[in-house]
C-alpha positions in Angstrom: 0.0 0.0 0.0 3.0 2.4 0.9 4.5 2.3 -2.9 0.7 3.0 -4.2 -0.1 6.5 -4.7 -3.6 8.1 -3.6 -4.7 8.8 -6.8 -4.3 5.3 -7.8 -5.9 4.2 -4.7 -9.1 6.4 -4.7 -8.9 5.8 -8.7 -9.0 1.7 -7.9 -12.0 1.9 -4.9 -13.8 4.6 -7.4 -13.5 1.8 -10.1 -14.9 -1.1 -8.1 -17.5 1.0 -6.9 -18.4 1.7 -10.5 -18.5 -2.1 -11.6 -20.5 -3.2 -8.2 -22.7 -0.2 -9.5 -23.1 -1.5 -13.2 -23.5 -5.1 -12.3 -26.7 -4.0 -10.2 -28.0 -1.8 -13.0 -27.3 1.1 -10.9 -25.9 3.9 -12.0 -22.2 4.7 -9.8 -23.4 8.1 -9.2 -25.9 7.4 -6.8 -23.0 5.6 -4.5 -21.1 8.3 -2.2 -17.4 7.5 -1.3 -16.8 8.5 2.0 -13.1 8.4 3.2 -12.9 7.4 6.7 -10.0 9.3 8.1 -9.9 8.8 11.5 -6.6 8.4 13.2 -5.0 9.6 10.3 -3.3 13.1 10.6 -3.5 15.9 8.0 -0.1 14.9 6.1 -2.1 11.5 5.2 -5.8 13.1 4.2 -3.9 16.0 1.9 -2.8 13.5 -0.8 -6.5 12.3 -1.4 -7.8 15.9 -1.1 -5.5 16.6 -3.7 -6.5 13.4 -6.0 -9.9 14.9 -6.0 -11.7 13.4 -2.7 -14.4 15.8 -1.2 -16.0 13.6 1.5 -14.6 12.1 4.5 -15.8 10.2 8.0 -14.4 11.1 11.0 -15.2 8.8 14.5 -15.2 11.6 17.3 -15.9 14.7 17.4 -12.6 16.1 19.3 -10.2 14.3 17.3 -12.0 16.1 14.1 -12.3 19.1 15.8 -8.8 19.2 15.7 -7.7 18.5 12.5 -10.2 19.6 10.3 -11.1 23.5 10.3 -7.9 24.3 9.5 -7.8 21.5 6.3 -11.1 22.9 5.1 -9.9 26.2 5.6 -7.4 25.5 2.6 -9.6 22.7 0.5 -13.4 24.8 0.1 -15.8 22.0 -0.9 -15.0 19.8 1.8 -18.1 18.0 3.4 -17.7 15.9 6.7 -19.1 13.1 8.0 -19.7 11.6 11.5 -19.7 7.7 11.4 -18.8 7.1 15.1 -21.1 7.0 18.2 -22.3 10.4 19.4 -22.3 11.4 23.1 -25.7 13.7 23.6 -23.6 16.3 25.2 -21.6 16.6 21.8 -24.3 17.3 20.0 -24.1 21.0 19.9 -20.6 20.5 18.3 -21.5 17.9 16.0 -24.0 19.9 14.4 -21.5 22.6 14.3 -18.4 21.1 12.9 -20.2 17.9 10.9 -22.4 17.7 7.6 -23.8 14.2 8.0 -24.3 12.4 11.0 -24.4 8.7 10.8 -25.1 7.3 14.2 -28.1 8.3 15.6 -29.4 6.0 17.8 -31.3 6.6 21.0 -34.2 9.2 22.0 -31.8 11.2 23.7 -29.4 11.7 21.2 -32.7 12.7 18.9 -33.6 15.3 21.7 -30.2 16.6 22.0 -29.4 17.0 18.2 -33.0 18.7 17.6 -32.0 21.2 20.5 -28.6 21.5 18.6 -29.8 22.3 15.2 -32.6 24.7 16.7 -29.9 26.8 18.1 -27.2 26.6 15.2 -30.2 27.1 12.5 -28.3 24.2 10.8 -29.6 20.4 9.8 -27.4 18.2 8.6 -28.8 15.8 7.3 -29.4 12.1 9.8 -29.1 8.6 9.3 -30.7 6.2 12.2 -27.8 3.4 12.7 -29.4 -0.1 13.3 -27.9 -2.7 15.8 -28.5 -5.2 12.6 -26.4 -8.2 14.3 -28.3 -7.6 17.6 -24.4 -7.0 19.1 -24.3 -5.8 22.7 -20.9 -4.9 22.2 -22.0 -2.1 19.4 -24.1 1.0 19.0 -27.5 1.2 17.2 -30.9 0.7 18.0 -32.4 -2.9 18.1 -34.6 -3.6 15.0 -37.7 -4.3 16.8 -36.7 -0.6 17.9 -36.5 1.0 14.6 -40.4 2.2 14.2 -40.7 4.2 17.4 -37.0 5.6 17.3 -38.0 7.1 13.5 -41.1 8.3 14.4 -39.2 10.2 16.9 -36.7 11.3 14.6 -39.4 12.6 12.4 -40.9 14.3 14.9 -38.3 16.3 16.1 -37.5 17.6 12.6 -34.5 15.5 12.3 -33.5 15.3 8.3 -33.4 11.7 8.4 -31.6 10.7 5.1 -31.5 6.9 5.6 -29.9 4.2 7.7 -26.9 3.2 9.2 -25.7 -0.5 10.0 -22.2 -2.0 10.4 -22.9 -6.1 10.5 -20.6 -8.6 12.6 -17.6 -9.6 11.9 -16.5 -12.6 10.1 -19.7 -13.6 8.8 -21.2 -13.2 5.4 -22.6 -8.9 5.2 -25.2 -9.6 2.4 -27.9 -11.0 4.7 -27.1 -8.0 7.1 -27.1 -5.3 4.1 -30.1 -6.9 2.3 -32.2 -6.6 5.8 -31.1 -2.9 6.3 -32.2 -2.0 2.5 -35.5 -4.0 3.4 -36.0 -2.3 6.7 -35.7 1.4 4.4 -38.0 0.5 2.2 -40.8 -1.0 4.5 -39.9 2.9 5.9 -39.7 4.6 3.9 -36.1 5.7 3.7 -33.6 6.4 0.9 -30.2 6.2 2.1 -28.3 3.1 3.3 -24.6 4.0 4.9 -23.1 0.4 4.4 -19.9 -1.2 3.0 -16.6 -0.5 4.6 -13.4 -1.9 2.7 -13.8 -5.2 3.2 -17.6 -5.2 2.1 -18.4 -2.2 0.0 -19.1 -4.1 -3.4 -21.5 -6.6 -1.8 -22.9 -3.2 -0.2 -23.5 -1.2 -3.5 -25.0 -4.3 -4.9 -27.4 -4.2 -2.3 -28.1 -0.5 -2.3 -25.7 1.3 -0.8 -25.8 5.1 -0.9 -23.1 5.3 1.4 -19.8 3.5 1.6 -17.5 4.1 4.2 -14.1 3.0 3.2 -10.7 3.5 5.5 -8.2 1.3 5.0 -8.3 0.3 1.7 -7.7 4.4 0.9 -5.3 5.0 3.5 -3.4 1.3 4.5 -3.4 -0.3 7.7 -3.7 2.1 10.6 -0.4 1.3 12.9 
């Protein structure tokens, strides 16, 4: 991965996005690349910038708070995403600092983003992450809670753009995306943020209108 360069990386993900795309009679520019940057400093994220990369993931809110202002400062046309759980009492500076947010999932994260946006006069839009696996271990709402945390998102004026899900590992993702792109529809929803680098072609088969792709952009993380 070293001797690669980012264009030839982001040129090689954007390619494979494209066939996945083709294959499912989709057309590739419905499927956003997001480039999950966390833990990776500025001198790593400029080199994609500069290959033409406008969207990137970020996990916490302090460690993009600290990196990013002053790279969007230089690079207008940046738009950033939050993929990683939310603390409610971040939510005024997620709103702030993000243009996406990817992991809503709790009635008090909907009340303290809908407080947040009132006061900034800014929506980004929402996607409501699903526990698809049923993991204790990760973040999202159960499925049987998915009706009732919606309707809650709707309610409180949340742009909720689609959903969220990141299956378990080691096991087969199709089942997992194919549920979450059923669970949309029977709500309604457009956008599905699934597919990471392991998975994201299976993901765009199944509908993906997010893929959130790290390593295979930026190499293994030390």
């Amino acid at each position: 991965m070293a001797s690669d360069t980012a264009d030839s990386r982001l040129s090689t993900i954007r390619d494979r996005i494209a066939r996945a795309a083709t294959i499912a009679r989709r057309d590739p520019a419905d499927v956003t690349l997001i480039a999950i940057s966390k833990t990776h400093g500025a001198d790593a994220i400029r080199p994609l910038i500069d290959a033409g990369q406008r969207i990137f993931g970020e996990n916490r809110v302090q460690e993009a708070a600290g990196k990013w202002p002053a790279l969007r400062e230089a690079n207008p046309g940046i738009e950033l995403h939050l993929v990683g759980q939310l603390q409610s009492n971040k939510a005024d500076e997620a709103v702030a600092l993000f243009d996406a947010i990817h992991s809503v999932d709790r009635p008090s994260l909907v009340t303290a983003l809908a407080r947040a946006m009132d006061k900034a006069d800014r929506r980004p839009p929402c996607f409501v992450q699903v526990n698809i696996g049923d993991e204790p271990q990760k973040g999202g709402c159960a499925v049987a809670g998915l009706p009732v945390l919606l309707a809650e998102a709707r309610s409180a004026a949340l742009p909720v753009a689609g959903l969220m899900a990141v299956p378990p590992l080691g096991v087969d993702a199709a089942p997992y995306f194919a549920l979450l792109a059923k669970l949309a529809r029977d709500h309604d929803v457009s956008g599905l943020s699934i597919g990471m680098s392991d998975d994201f072609e299976t993901a765009v088969t199944l509908g993906a209108t997010h893929v959130r792709v790290g390593t295979a952009l930026f190499g293994e993380r030390e």
